[in-house]
C-alpha positions in Angstrom: 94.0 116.1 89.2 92.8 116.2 93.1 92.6 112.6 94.7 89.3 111.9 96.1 89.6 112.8 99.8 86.3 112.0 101.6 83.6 109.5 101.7 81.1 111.0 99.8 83.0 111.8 97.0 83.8 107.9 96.9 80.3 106.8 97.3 79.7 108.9 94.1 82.3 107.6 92.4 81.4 104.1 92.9 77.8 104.7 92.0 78.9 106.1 88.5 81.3 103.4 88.2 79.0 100.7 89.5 76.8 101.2 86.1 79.6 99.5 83.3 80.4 96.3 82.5 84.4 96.5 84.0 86.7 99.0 85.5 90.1 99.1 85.7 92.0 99.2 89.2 95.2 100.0 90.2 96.7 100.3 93.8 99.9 101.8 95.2 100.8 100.5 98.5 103.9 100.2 101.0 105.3 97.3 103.1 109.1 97.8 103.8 108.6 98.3 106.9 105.4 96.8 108.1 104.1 93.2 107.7 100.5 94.4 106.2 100.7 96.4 103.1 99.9 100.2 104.0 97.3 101.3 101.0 98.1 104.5 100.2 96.3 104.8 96.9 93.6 103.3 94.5 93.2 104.1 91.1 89.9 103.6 89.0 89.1 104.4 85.6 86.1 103.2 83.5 85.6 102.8 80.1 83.9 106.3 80.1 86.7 108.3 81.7 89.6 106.1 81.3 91.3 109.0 79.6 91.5 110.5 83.3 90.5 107.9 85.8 90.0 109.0 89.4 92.4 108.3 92.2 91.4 108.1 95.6 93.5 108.8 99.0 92.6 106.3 101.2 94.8 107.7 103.8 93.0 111.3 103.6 91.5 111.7 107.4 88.0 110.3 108.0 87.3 108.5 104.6 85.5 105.2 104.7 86.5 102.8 102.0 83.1 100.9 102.2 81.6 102.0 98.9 85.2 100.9 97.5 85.0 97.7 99.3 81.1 96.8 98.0 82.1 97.8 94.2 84.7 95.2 95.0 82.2 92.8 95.6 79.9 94.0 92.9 79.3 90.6 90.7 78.0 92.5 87.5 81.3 94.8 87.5 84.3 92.7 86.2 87.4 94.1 88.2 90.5 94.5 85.5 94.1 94.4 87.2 97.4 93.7 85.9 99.3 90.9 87.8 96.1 91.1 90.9 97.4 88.8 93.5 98.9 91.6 95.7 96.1 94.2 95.3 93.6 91.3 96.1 95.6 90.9 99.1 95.3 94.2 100.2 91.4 94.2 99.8 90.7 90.9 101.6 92.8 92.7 104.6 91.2 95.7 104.7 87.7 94.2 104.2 87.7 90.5 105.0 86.6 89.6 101.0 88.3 89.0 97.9 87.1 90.8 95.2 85.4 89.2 92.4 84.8 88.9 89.6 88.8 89.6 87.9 90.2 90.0 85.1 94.1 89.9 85.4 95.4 91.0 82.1 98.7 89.6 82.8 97.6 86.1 83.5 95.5 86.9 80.3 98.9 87.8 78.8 100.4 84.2 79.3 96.9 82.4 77.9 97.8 84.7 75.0 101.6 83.9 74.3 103.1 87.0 75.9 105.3 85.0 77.8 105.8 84.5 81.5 104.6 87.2 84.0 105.0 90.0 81.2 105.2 93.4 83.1 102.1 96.3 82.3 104.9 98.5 80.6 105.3 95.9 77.7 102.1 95.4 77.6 101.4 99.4 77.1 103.5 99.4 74.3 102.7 96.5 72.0 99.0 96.4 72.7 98.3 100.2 73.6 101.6 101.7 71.4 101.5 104.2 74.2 104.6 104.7 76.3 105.1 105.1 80.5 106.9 107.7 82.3 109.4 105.7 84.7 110.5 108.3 86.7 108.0 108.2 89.6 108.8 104.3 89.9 110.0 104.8 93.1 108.1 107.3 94.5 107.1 106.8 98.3 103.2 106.9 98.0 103.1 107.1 102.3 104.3 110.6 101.8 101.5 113.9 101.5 100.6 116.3 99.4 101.0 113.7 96.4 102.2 115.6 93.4 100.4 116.1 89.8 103.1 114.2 88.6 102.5 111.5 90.8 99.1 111.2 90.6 99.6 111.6 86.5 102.0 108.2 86.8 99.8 106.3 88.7 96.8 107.0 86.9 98.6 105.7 83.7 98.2 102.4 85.3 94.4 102.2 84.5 94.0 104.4 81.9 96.1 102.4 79.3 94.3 99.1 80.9 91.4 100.0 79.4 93.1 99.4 76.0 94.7 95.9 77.2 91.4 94.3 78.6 89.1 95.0 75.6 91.7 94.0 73.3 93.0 90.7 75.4 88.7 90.2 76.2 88.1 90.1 72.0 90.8 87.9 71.5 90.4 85.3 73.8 86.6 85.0 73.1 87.9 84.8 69.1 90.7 82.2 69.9 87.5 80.1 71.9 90.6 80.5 75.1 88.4 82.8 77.3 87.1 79.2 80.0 90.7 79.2 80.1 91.5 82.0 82.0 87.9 82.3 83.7 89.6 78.9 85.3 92.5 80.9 86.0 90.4 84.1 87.6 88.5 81.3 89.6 91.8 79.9 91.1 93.1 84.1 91.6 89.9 84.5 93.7 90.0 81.2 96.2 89.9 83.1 99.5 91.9 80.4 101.4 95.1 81.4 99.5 94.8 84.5 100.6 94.1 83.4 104.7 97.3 83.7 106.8 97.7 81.3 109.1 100.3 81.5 111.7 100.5 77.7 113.0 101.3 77.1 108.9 103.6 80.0 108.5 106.6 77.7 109.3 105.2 76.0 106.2 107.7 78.6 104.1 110.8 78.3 105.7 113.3 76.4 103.9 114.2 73.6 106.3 117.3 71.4 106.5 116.5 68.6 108.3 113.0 66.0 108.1 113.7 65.5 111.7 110.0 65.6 113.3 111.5 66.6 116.3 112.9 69.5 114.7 109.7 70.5 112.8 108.1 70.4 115.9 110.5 73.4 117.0 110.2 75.1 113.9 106.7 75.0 113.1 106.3 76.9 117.2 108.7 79.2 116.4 107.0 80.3 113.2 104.1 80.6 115.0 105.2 82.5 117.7 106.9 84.8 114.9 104.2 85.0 112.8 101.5 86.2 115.3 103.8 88.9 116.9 104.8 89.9 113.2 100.9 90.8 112.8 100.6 92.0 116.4 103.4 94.3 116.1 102.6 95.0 112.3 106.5 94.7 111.4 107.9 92.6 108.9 109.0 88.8 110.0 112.4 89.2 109.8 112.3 92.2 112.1 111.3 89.7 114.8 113.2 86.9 113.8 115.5 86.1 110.7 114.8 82.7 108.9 118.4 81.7 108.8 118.2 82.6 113.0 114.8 80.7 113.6 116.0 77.5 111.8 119.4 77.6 114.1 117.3 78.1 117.3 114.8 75.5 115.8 118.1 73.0 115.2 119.8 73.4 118.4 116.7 73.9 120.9 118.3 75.6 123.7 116.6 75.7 126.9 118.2 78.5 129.2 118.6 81.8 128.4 122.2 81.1 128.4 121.9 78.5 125.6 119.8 81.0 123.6 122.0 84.0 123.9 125.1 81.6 122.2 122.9 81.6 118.8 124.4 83.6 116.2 122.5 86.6 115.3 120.6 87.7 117.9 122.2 90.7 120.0 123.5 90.5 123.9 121.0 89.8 126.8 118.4 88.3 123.6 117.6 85.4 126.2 116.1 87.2 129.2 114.1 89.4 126.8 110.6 89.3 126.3 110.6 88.0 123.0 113.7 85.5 124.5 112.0 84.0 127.0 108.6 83.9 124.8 110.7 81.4 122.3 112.3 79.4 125.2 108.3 78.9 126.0 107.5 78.1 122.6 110.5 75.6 122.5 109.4 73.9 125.7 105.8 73.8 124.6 106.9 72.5 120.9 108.8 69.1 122.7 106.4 68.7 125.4 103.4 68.2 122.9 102.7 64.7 121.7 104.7 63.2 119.7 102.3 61.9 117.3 101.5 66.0 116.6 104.7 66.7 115.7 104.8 67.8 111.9 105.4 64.9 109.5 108.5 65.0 107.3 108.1 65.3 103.3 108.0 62.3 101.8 110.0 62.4 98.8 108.8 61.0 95.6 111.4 58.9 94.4 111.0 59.1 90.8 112.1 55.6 88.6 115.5 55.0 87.8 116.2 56.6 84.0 113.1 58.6 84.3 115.6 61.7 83.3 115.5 61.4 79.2 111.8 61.2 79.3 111.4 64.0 81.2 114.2 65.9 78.9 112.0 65.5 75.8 108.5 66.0 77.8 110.0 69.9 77.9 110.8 69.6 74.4 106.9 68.7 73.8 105.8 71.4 76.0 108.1 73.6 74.5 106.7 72.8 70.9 103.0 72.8 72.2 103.2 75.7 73.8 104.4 77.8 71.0 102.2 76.3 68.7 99.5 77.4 70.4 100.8 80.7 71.4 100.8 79.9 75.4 102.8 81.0 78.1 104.8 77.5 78.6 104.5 78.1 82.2 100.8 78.0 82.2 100.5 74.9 81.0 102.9 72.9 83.3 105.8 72.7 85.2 109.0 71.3 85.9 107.7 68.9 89.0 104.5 68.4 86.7 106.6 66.7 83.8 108.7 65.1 86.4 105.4 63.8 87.9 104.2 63.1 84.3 106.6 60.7 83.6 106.7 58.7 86.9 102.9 57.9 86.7 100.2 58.2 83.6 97.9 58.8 86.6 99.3 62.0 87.8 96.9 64.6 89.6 98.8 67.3 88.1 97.0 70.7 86.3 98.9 69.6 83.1 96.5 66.5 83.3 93.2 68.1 83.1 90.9 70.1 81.3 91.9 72.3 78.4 96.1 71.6 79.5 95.3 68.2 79.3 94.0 69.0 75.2 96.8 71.5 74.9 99.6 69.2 76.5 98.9 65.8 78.6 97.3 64.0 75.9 100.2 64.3 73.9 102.7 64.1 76.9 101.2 60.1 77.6 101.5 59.4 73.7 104.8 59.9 73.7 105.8 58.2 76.6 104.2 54.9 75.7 105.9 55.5 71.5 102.9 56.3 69.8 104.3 60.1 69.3 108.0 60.7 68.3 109.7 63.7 67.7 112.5 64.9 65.0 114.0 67.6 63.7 112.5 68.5 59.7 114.0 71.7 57.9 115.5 72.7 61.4 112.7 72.3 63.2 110.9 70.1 66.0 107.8 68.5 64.6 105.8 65.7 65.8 105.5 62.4 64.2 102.4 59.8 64.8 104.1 56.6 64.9 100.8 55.1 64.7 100.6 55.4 61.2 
């Protein structure tokens, strides 16, 4: 099969597809060596042709994405991906909105009791009982004429979708569970966690020290490396490793001189462009006020002996996730139970809505002794001490 080249061909597509009630989507992109993904395909299939699907080359010479884009943003055509977050990514990039509305069958998975962050090729075989040919895995998708074979593998990942949504979409509406992962879709689909920030990109480095004065530092140097990262359109660590920007950010040099003794960066690095731009950024960083600076992390210091309650909170969550066939990771995690157990108040996911029915409810009762737990015929169960 031919990948859809030009515009009109798209628009045409997207008119025919624009008439169901979902399609499935797929993308293949690159980013090893660039800090935005490169789209280099997008795969479509609806559940008229998902036997085929269409793929389309968005890198073929004068095609316009648009009708792609507004079929995106089409609100009676449910948009079915597996594990969505980067594919949404590369749409709100490439036209400024998230699509919506989704349907993200491995999230759907988890609701489901598939486990944590199953892959598609599981999927395909226990829901489908179709098999995938690995062997273009790997494939550099930059790279034309695309092959049958190619196309063939990446095609697989919508057609068998089709499969997957209608039978995850029956089941949840059977199991009454589908508000649960429309709250999940709704969370998938918040535009601000998919805006990039540079003055918070320092926000994801793992820092060693709570010294404002050091934050300071490091939050301008993430900056600076954040914006020329998208300038340049390189990864960040091809302007600056993290390891190197926390060692400049702990021992602030000021001269070139002190800059070129950090380890990692090559000879001459001070009285570079990018050198100098960082000796700016340090300047700038201790000059601001003080009361700007970036406020450390206060750490929530958790009651003495809170560690056995916590211990048999994962045993609960443990038993009341498997009884209700739900990806225990769904339903809360570590730092939640850890929360859980300092404070009956916590504002914690696990603590409202349907995770609160599933899990919290159950979490408080047997902190305060009015659940227990024991072990009957080699099994957990829990006991109402109530009665």
């Amino acid at each position: 099969m031919e990948p859809i080249t030009t515009t009109e061909e798209l628009r045409s597509l997207c008119e025919s597809l624009r008439k169901f009630e979902y399609v499935t989507v797929d993308t293949e992109f690159m980013r090893d060596s660039t800090y935005w993904p490169q789209l280099c395909l997008v795969q479509l299939a609806s559940p008229e042709n998902s036997d085929n699907g269409a793929a389309v080359d968005p890198l073929a010479e004068g095609i316009d994405l648009s009708p792609l884009f507004e079929l995106m943003q089409d609100e009676s055509v449910i948009k079915v991906f597996h594990a969505a977050r980067q594919d949404i990514e590369i749409f709100v990039h490439l036209s400024g909105k998230v699509p919506h509305p989704v349907f993200d069958t491995q999230v759907a998975a988890m609701v489901l009791g598939y486990g944590d962050q199953v892959g598609y090729e599981t999927l395909v075989n226990k829901v489908a009982r179709k098999s995938i040919d690995k062997s273009m895995r790997f494939t550099d998708w930059s790279r034309r004429p695309l092959s049958s074979k190619q196309i063939t593998y990446a095609l697989s990942d919508v057609t068998h979708l089709r499969v997957i949504y209608e039978d995850f979409h029956d089941r949840l509406e059977a199991n009454g569970r589908a508000a649960w992962l429309f709250e999940e879709m709704e969370r998938l689909t918040d535009p601000s966690i998919y805006s990039i920030d540079p003055a918070e990109a320092w926000q994801r480095l793992k820092t060693r020290s709570n010294s404002p004065k050091f934050l300071a530092v490091a939050r301008a140097l993430g900056e600076w490396r954040e914006t020329e990262a998208q300038r340049k359109n390189l990864p960040r660590n091809r302007i600056l490793r993290d390891d190197t920007l926390l060692d400049i950010a702990a021992r602030q040099p000021m001269t070139e001189a002190d800059l070129d003794k950090t380890r990692g960066v090559g000879r001459n690095f001070g009285s570079s462009k990018p050198g100098l731009a960082i000796i700016e950024a340090i300047k700038a960083a201790l000059e601001s006020p003080q009361d700007q600076w970036p406020k450390p992390k206060q750490r929530i210091e958790l009651p003495a002996g809170i560690g056995p309650t916590v211990e048999l909170l994962k045993v609960l969550l443990k038993l009341c996730a498997e009884e209700k066939g739900v990806a225990q990771r769904l339903v809360a995690s570590g730092d939640d139970l850890q929360n859980i157990a300092a404070d009956d108040n916590a504002d914690v996911p696990a603590m409202h809505g349907w995770r609160r029915d599933l899990f919290g409810q159950y979490a408080l009762r047997l902190k305060h002794g009015q659940l227990g737990l024991k072990l009957q015929n080699g099994e957990v169960v829990l006991v109402d001490l109530n009665q």
